[in-house]
C-alpha positions as CSV (number, residue, x, y, z in Angstrom):
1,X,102.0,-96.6,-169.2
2,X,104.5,-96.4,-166.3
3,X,107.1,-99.8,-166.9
4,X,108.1,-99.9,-163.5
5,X,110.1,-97.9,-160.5
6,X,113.2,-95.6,-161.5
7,X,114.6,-93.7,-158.8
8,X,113.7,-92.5,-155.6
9,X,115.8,-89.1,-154.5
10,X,116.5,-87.9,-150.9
11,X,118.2,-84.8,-150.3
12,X,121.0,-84.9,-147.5
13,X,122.4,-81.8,-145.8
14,X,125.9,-84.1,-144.9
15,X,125.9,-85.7,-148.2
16,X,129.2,-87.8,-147.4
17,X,127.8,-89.3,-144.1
18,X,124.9,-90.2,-146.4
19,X,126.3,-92.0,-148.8
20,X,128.9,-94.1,-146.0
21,X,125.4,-95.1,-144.3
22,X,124.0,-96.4,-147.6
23,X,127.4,-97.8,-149.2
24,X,128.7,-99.3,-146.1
25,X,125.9,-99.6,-143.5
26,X,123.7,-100.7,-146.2
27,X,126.1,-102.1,-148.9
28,X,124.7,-100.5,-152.0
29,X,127.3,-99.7,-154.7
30,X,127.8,-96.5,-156.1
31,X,126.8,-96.2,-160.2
32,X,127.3,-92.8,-161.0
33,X,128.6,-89.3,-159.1
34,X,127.2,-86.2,-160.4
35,X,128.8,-82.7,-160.2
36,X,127.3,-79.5,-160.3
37,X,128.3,-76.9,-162.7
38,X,130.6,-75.2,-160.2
39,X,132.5,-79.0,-160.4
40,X,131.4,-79.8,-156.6
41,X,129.7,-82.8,-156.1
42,X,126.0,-82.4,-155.5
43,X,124.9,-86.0,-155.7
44,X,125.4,-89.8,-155.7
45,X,123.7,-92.5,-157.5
46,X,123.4,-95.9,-155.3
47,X,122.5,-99.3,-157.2
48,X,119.5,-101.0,-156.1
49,X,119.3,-103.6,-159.1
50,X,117.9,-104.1,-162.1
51,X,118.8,-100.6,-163.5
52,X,116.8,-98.7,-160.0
53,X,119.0,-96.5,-158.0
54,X,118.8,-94.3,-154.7
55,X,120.0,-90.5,-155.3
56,X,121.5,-88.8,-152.8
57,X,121.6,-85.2,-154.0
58,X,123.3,-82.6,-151.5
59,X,120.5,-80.2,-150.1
60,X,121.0,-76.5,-148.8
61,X,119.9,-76.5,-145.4
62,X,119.5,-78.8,-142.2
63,X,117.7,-82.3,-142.4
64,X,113.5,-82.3,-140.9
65,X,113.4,-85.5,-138.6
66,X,109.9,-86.6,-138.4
67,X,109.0,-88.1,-135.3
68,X,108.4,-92.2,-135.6
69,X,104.8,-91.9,-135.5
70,X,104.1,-89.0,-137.7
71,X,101.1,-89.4,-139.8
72,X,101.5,-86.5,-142.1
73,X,101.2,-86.6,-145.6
74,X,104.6,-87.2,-147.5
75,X,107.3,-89.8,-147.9
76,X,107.1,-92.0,-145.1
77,X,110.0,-94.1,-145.7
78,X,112.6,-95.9,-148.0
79,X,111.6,-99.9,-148.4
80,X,114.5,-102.2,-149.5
81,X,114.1,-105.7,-150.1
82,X,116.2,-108.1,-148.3
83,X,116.2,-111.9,-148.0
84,X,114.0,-113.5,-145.2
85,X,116.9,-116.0,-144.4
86,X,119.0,-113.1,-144.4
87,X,117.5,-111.3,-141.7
88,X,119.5,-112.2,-138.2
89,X,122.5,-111.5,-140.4
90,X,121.0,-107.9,-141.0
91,X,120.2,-107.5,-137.0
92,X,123.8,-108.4,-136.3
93,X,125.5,-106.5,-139.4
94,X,123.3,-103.0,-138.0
95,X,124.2,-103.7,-134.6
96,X,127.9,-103.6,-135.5
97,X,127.4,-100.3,-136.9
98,X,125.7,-99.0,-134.3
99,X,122.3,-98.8,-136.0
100,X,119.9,-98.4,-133.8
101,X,116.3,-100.7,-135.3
102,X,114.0,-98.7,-134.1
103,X,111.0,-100.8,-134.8
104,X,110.5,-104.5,-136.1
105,X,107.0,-106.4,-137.7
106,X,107.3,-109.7,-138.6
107,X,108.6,-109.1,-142.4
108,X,110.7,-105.2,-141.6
109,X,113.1,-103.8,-139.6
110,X,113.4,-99.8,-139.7
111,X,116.0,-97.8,-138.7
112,X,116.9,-94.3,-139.8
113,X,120.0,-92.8,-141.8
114,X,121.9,-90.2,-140.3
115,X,119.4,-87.1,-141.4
116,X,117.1,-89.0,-139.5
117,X,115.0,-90.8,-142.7
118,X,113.3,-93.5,-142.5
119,X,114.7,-96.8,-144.0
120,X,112.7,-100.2,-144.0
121,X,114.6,-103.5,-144.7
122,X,112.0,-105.7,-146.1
123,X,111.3,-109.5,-146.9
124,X,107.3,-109.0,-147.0
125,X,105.7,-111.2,-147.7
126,X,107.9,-114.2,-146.9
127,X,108.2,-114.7,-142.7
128,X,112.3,-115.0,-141.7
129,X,113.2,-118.8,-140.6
């Protein structure tokens, strides 16, 4: 029976700019960096709690942007749960950054890491103050 989420994996072509959207945009911590056997780093393990991580692994070509409103099948986006009080302090932390949000509902903002993947910043189902 699965116990619960693991890891979910996203293969970057610019592995470095990446990881400094996640770590510093983003502010997840970084758990484990994992060479390949020619001693080059190929990936990045970033904390998400309770034992769950994001993997950045470094791909071998260039990154497929999906347009906003693409229905096709596949992995539509990244969700991460923040706190609904929290949310103005997100707007103004992604705006410092110059993180574009390029759509809101009432409990996500999205915006998109530098390969162009989706990222939702979530505090469904609890409405922001």
């Amino acid at each position: 029976m699965v116990q619960g989420f693991h890891h979910v994996a996203i293969q970057c072509a610019e592995l470095e700019s990446c990881e400094r959207f996640y770590r510093e945009v983003l502010g997840l911590p970084v758990v484990q960096r994992v060479s390949g056997a020619d001693g080059r780093e190929r990936g990045v393990w970033l904390g998400l709690g309770g034992g769950t991580f994001l993997a950045l692994e470094r791909a071998g070509g260039p990154p497929e942007v999906r347009p906003w409103g693409d229905s096709r099948p596949g992995l539509h986006l990244v969700a991460l749960r923040i706190e609904a009080g929290g949310r103005s302090a997100w707007e103004e932390r992604l705006a410092a950054a110059g993180v574009e949000v390029v759509h809101r509902t009432r409990w996500t903002l999205y915006v998109r890491d530098p390969e162009g993947n989706r990222v939702g910043l979530s505090h469904h189902p609890e409405d922001a103050p």
